[in-house]
C-alpha positions in Angstrom: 92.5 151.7 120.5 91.2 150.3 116.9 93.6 147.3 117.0 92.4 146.5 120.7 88.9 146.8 119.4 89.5 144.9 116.4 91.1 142.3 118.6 87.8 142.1 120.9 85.5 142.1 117.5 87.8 138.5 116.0 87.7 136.8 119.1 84.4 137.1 119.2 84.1 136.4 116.0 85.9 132.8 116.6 83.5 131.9 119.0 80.5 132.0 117.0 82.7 130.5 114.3 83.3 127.5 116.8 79.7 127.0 117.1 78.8 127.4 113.6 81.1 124.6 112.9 79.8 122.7 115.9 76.1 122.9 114.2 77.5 121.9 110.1 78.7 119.0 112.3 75.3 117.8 113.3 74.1 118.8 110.1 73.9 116.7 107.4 72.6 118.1 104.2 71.1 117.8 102.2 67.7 118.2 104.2 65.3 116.4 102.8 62.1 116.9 105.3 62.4 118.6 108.7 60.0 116.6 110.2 62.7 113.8 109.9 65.0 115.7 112.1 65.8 114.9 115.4 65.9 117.2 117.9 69.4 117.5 118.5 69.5 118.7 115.0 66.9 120.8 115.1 68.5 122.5 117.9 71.7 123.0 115.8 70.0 124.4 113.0 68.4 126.9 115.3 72.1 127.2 116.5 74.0 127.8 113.3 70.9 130.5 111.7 71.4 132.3 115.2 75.4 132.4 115.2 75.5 133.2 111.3 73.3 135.8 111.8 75.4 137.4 115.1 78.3 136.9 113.0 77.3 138.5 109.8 76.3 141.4 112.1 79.8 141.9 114.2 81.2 141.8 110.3 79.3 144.2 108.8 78.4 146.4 111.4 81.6 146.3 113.2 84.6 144.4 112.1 84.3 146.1 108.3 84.1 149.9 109.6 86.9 149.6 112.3 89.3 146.7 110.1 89.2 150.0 107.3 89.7 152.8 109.9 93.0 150.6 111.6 94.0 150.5 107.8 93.9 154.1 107.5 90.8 154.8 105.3 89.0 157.9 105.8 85.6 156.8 107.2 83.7 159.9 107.5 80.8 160.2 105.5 80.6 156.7 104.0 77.8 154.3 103.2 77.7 150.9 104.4 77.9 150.3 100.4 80.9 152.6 100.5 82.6 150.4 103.0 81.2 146.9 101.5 83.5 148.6 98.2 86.5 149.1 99.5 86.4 145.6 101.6 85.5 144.3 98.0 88.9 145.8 96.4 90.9 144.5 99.1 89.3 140.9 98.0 87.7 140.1 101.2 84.2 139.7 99.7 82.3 140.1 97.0 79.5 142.5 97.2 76.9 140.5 95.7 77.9 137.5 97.7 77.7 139.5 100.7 74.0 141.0 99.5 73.2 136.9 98.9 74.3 135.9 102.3 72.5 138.8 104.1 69.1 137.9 101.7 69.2 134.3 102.4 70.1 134.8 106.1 66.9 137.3 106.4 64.4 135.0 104.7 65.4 132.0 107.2 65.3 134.7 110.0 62.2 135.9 109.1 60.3 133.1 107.4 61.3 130.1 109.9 60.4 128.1 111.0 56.7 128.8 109.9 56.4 127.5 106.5 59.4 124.8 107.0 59.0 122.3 104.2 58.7 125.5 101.8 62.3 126.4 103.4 64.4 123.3 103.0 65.6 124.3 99.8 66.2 128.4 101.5 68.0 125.7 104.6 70.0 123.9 102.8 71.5 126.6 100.5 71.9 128.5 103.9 73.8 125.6 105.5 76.2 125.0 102.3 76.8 128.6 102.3 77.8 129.4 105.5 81.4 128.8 105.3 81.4 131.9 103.3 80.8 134.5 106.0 83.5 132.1 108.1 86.3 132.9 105.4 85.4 136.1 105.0 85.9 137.0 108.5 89.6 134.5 108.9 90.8 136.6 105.6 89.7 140.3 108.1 91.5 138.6 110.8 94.8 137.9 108.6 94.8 141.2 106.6 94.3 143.2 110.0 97.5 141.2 111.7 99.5 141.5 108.7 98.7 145.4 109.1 99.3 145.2 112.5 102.8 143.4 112.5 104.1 145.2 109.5 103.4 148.4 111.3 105.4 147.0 114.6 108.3 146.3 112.5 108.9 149.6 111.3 108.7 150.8 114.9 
């Protein structure tokens, strides 16, 4: 039932990875002045802020919690932070990098696009750094199959 979830969760995952990918390619940074945009890039920054932000949301609020339980972790009574830590010593992520991802994806989210040439520098780091949250959730995806097909060999 968790590996069929878990399944459900990464495909998922892959199509918002497909579209973040789709808006880097439209992107070119750095972005010097908004205004100088066109609109089809526009659109894909829109685009990739939306998708990064769904997708950092399946990972943390699903994909983390159920990749653990499939791995045989005791969930009950743990913190989000508790969960983040044992993610972190399987080397999926880095704590602070995931605390940095989340901060800079919130001020975008909640600061964009009012105050837009204040954010270019907020954009910019947030396009560069969005192939983060992409390899965290390809090295979920590989540690949970390797899990999963170990386990079917010793059946």
């Amino acid at each position: 039932m968790v590996a069929t979830r878990l399944e459900v969760y990464f495909s998922e995952a892959q199509k918002h990875i497909e579209l973040i990918d789709e808006s880097l390619e439209v992107l070119e940074a750095p972005i010097k002045n908004y205004d100088d945009l066109t609109q089809l890039q526009r659109f894909a920054l829109n685009a990739l802020i939306f998708r990064f932000s769904k997708l950092q949301d399946l990972i943390g609020s699903k994909i983390f919690r159920n990749y653990l339980d499939f791995s045989g972790l005791n969930l009950s009574d743990m913190s989000f932070f508790d969960i983040l830590k044992e993610i972190e010593k399987e080397s999926i992520v880095d704590i602070d990098s995931w605390d940095e991802l989340r901060e800079l994806r919130n001020k975008i989210a909640h600061d964009y696009p009012q105050e837009l040439d204040e954010m270019l520098e907020s954009i910019n780091l947030f396009i560069k750094r969005s192939h983060e949250l992409i390899v965290i959730s390809k090295k979920l995806e590989k540690k949970f199959h390797a899990i999963k097909n170990a386990r079917a060999k010793n059946h």
